[in-house]
TIPA-553467 format. One record per residue (C-alpha): x, y, z; residue in three letters. Coordinates in Angstrom, 2 decimals. Each point is the difference from the previous one (the first is absolute). Layout:
N
> X,Y,Z,ALA
...
***
This chain:
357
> 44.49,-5.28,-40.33,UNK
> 1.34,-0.68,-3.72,UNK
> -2.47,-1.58,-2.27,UNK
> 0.90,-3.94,0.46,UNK
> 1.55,-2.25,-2.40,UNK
> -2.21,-3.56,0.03,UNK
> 1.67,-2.96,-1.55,UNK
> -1.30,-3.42,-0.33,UNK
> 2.63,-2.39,1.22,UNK
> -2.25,-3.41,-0.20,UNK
> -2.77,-0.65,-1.73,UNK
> -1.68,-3.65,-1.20,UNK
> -3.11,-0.07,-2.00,UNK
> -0.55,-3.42,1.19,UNK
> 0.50,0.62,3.43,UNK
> -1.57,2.25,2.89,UNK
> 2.99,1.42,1.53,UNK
> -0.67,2.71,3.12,UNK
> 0.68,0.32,3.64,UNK
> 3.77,1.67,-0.14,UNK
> 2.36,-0.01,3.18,UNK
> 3.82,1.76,-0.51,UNK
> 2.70,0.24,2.44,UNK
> 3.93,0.82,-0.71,UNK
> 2.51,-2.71,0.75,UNK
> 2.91,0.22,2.01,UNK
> 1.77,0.21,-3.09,UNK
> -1.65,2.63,-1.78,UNK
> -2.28,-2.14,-2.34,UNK
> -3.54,0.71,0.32,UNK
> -2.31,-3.11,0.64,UNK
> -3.20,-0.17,-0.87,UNK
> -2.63,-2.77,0.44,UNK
> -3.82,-0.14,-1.52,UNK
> -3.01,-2.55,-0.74,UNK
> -0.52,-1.39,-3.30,UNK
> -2.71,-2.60,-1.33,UNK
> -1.52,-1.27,-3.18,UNK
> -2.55,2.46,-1.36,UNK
> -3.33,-1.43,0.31,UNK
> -3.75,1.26,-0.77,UNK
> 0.09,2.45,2.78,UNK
> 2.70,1.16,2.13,UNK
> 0.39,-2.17,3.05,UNK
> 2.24,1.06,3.34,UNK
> 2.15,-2.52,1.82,UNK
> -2.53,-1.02,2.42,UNK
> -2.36,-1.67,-3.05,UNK
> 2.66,-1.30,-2.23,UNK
> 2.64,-2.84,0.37,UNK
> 2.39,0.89,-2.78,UNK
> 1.39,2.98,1.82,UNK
> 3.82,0.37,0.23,UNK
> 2.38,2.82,1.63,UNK
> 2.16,1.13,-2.65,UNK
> 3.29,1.92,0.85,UNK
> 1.67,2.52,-2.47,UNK
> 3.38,2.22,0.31,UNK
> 1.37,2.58,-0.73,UNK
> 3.87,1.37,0.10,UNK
> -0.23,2.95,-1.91,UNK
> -2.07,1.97,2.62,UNK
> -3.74,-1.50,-1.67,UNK
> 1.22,1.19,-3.73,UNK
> 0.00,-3.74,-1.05,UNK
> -1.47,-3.22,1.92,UNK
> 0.48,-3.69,-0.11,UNK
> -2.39,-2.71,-1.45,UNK
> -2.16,-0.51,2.61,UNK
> 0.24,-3.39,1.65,UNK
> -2.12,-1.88,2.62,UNK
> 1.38,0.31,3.59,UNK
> 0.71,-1.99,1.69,UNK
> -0.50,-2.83,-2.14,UNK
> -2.16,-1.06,-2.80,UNK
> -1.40,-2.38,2.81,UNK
> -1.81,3.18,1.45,UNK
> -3.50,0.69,-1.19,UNK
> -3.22,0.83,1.88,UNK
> 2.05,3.02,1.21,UNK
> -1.56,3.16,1.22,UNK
> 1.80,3.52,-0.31,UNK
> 3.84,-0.57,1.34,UNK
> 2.17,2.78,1.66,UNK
> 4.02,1.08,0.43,UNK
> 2.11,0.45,2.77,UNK
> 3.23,1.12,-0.70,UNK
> 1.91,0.05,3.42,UNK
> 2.68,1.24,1.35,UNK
> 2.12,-2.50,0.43,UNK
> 0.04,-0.78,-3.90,UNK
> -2.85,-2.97,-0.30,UNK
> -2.93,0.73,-2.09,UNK
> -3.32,-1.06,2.07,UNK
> -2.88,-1.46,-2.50,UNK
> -3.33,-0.36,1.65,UNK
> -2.75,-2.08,-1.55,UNK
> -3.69,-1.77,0.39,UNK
> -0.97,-2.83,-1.70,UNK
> -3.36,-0.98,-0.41,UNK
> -0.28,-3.85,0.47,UNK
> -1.81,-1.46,-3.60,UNK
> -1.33,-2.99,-1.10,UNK
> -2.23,-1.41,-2.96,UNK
> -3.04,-0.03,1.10,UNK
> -0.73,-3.77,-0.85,UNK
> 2.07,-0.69,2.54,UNK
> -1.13,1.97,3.64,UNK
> -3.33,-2.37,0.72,UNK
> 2.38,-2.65,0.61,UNK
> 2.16,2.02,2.53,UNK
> -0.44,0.12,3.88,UNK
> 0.57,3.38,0.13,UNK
> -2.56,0.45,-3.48,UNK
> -2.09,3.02,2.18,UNK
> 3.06,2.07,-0.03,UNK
> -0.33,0.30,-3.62,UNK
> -1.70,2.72,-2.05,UNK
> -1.66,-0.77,-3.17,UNK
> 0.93,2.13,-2.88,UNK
> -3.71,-0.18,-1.01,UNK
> -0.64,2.18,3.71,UNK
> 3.56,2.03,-0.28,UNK
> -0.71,1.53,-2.98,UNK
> -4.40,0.43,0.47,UNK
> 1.46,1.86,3.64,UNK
> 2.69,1.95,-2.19,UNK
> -1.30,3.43,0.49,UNK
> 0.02,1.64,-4.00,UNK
> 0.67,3.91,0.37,UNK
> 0.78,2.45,-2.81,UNK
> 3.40,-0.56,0.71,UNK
> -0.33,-3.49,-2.02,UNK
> -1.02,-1.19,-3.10,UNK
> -2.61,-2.43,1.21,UNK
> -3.43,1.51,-0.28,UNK
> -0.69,-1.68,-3.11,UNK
> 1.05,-3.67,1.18,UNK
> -1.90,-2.54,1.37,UNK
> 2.11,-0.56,3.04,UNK
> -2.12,-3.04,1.24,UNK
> 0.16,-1.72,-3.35,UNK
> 4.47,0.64,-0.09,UNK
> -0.08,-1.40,3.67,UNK
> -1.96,-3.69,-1.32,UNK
> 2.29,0.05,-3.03,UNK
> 3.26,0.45,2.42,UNK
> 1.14,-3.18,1.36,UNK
> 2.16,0.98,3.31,UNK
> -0.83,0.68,3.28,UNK
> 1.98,2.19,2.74,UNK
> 1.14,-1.05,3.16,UNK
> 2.18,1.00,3.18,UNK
> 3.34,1.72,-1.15,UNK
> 4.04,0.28,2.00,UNK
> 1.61,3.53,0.15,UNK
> 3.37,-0.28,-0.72,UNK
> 3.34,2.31,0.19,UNK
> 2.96,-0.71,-2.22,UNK
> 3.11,1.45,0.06,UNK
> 2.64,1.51,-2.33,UNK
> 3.66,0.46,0.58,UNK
> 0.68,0.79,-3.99,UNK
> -2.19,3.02,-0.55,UNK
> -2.89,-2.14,-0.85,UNK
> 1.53,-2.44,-2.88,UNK
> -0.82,-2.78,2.52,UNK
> -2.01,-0.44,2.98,UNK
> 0.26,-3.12,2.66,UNK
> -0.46,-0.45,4.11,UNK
> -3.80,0.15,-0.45,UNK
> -1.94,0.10,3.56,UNK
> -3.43,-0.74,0.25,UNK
> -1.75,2.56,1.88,UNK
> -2.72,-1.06,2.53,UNK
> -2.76,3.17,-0.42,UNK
> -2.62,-2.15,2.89,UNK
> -2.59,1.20,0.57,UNK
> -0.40,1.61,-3.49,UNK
> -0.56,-2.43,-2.78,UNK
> 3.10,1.73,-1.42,UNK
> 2.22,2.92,-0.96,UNK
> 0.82,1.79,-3.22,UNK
> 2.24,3.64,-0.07,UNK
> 0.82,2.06,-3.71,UNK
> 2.23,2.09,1.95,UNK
> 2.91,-1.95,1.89,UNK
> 1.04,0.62,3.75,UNK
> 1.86,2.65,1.68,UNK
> 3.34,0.03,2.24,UNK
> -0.51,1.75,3.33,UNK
> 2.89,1.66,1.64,UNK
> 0.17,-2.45,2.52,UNK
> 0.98,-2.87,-2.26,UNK
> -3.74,-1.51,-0.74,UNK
> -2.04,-0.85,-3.32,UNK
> -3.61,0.73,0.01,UNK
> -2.46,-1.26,-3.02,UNK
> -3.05,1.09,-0.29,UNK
> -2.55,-2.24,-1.46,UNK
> -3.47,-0.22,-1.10,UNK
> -2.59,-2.90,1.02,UNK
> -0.59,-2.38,-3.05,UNK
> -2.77,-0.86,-1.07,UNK
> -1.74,2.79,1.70,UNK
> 1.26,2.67,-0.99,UNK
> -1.32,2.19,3.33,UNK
> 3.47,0.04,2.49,UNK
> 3.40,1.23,0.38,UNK
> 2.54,-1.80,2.17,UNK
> 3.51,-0.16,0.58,UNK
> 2.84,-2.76,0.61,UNK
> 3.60,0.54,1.28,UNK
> 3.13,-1.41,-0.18,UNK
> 3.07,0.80,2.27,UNK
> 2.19,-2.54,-1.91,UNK
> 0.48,0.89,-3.03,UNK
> -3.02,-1.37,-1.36,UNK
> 0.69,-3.62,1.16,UNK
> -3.05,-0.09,2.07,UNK
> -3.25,2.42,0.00,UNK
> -1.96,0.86,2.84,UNK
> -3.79,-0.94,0.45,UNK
> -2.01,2.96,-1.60,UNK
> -0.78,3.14,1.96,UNK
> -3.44,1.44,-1.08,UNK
> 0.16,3.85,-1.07,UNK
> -3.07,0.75,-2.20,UNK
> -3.19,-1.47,-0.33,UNK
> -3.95,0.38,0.18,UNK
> -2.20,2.72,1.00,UNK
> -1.80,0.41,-3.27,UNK
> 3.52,-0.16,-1.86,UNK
> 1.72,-2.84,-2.36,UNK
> 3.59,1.09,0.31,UNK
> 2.76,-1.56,-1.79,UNK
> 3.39,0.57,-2.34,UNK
> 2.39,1.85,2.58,UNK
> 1.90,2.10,-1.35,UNK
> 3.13,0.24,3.43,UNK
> 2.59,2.57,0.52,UNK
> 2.98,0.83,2.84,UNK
> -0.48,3.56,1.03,UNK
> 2.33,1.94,2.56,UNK
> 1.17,-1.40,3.03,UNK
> -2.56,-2.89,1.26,UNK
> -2.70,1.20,-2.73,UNK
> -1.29,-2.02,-2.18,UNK
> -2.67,0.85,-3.05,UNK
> -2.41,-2.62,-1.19,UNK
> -2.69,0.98,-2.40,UNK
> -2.98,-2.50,-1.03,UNK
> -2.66,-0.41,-2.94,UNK
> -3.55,0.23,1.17,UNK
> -2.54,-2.09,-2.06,UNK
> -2.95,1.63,1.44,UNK
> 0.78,3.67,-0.43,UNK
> 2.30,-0.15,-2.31,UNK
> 2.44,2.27,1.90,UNK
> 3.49,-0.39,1.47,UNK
> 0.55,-0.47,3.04,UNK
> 2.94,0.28,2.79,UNK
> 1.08,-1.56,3.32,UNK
> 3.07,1.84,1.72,UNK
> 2.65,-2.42,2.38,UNK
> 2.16,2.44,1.97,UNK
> 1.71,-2.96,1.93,UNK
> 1.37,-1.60,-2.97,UNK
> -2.62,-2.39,-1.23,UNK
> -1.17,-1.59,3.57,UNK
> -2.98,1.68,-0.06,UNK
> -2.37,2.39,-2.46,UNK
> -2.57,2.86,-0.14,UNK
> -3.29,-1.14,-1.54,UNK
> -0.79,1.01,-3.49,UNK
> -0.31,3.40,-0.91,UNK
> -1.54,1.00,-3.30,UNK
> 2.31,1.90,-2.07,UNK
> -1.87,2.93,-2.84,UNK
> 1.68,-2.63,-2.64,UNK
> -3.13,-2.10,-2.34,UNK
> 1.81,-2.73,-1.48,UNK
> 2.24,-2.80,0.51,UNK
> 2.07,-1.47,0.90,UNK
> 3.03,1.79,1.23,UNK
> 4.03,-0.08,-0.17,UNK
> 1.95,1.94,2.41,UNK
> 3.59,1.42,-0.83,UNK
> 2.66,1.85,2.04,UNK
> 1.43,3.18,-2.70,UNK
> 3.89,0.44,0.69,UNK
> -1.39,3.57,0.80,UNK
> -1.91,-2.04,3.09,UNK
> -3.67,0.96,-1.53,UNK
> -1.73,-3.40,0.01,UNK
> -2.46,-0.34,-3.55,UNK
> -3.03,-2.20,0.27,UNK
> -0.82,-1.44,-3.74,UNK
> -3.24,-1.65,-0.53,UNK
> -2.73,-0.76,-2.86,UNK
> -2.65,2.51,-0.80,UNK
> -2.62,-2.23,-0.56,UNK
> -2.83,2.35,-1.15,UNK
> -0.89,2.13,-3.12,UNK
> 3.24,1.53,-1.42,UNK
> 1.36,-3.77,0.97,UNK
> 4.09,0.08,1.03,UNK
> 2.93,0.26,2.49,UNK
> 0.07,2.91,2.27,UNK
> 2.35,0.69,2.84,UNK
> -0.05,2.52,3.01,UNK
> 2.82,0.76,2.33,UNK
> 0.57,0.63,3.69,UNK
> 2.19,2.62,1.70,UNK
> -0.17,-1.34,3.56,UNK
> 1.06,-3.94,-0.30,UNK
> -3.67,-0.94,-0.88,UNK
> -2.04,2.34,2.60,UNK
> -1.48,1.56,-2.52,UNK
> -0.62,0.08,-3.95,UNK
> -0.25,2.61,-2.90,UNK
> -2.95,-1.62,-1.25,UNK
> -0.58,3.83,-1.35,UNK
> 2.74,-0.09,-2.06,UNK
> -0.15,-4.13,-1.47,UNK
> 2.13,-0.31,-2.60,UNK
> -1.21,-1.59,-3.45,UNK
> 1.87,-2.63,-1.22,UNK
> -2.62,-1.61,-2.46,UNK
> -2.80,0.39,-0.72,UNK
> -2.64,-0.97,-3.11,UNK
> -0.02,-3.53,0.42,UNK
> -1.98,-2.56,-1.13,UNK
> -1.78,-1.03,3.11,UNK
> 0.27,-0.61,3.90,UNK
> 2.09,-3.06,-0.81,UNK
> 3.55,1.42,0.63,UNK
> 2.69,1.69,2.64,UNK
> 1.65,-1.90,2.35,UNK
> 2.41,2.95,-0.41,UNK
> 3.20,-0.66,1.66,UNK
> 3.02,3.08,-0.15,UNK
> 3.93,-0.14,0.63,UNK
> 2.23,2.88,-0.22,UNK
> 2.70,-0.52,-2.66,UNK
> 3.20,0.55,-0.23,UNK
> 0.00,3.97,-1.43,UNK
> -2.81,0.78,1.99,UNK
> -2.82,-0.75,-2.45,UNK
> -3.15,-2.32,1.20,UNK
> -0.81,-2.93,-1.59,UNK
> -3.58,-1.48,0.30,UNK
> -1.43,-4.08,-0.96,UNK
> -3.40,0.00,-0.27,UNK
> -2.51,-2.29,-2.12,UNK
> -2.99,0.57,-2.37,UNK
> -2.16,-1.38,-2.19,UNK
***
């Protein structure tokens, strides 16, 4: 592999920006969507923040150049967690979304449904502070008495596109009952017989992987189908990809061991292997199809020698070279970063979005 060239394509000293998801339009522009937020004292992530917004950027020029990024679908959208991309093949441009529900604090006592609210005072004192954040010198329980909101239940939503992503519209509201809700940073999948899976994790948890389906074009979503959860494991962010025949590849993020992991479908989505730890430390993962048919599996190497790596698989995900993982970054400034996603361009180079501090 040729030593890589990095770029910086968005950057906002005022602003937190991370969490990158790419897919190519039907016309050849590539779309790419990310959270951004206010800086504040220490980095928060979607689930303790209000102010978060999904911000979509493009590209026409194969990822040389890129829009101004600009909140999607709306400036009305905030609370958001991570969003994901769909490009399908009948033209339309799926955007999936979470968003948290918020309110100012002052304001929950006086609700009926005030228990289903979360303090930022006891989001941010549960906020578990690793090296890959910049918090062990705050007083997290002080921030969360000085922040005046509180969080409460949330609506999954799927837009969709029919202009490459310059406008989205026919939003559906996606039931995820029994989970409290549903969040995905890596869009659905087609299967050969005509359906579209998502894969979702549980929010607020954090600890579950389900998916919905829709055999309608997305007009109505199926009641979620559990395919990952428990057992000593906190899965979440799948990472979904259409193999040969009635295969389909769906790797996971593991909070607990800090490994990826992989469920197998060999009947086209209706029902899954349990998860199978992969030789891959890090998270979490993007899956990609090479024109050559190798699939690559990006994801962030979040220990010492911080970066991207990637490894490949010969055999349509039965196996990886985790012998031979290929570099992509490395030297960064902390665990804080990745969410590496790849597409193949044009003249046969890779391109990579990732984030870092």
């Amino acid at each position: 592999m040729r030593s890589p060239r990095h770029v910086v394509i968005h950057r906002d000293v005022h602003a937190y920006c991370a969490h990158p998801h790419m897919v190519r339009a039907s016309g050849g522009a590539l779309v790419a969507v990310f959270n951004m937020v206010p800086r504040r004292a220490v980095v928060l992530h979607p689930p303790e923040d209000p102010m978060y917004q999904n911000m979509l950027i493009r590209s026409t020029d194969e990822g040389e150049t890129w829009s101004a990024p600009e909140p999607v679908p709306g400036y009305n959208h905030t609370g958001m967690e991570c969003a994901g991309l769909t490009a399908l093949q009948d033209g339309r441009l799926l955007l999936n979304q979470w968003q948290f529900g918020w309110l100012p604090a002052g304001r929950v006592p006086a609700l009926a449904d005030a228990s289903a609210y979360t303090g930022a005072h006891v989001l941010l004192t549960r906020w578990r502070v690793s090296p890959e954040h910049d918090a062990a010198s705050v007083d997290l329980a002080a921030l969360g008495r000085d922040t005046p909101w509180a969080r409460g239940p949330g609506r999954c939503l799927v837009h969709s596109s029919t202009d490459q992503g310059l406008s989205f519209g026919n939003t559906v509201t996606v039931d995820t009952a029994p989970f409290s809700g549903g969040y995905g940073m890596r869009g659905a999948v087609e299967t050969a017989d005509g359906r579209i899976l998502l894969p979702l994790s549980d929010v607020p948890h954090y600890r579950s992987v389900f998916i919905i389906e829709s055999a309608d074009g997305c007009q109505s979503w199926s009641r979620p189908v559990p395919v990952a959860s428990g057992d000593g494991h906190e899965f979440e962010e799948p990472a979904i990809l259409r193999g040969q025949g009635e295969r389909l590849i769906l790797v996971l993020r593991d909070n607990v061991t800090r490994r990826l992991h992989q469920c197998i479908s060999t009947d086209h989505g209706r029902s899954w292997s349990s998860p199978a730890p992969l030789p891959l430390y890090g998270y979490p993962a993007h899956l990609l199809r090479l024109a050559d048919g190798r699939i690559l599996l990006t994801y962030g190497w979040r220990q010492p020698g911080y970066g991207v790596r990637a490894v490949l698989s010969m055999d349509d995900g039965a196996t990886w070279l985790a012998e031979h993982t290929l570099v992509i970054r490395d030297g960064m400034r902390n665990g804080n970063l990745g969410y590496p996603v790849t597409l193949e361009r044009s003249d046969g180079t890779l391109l990579t979005l990732y984030y870092g501090e």
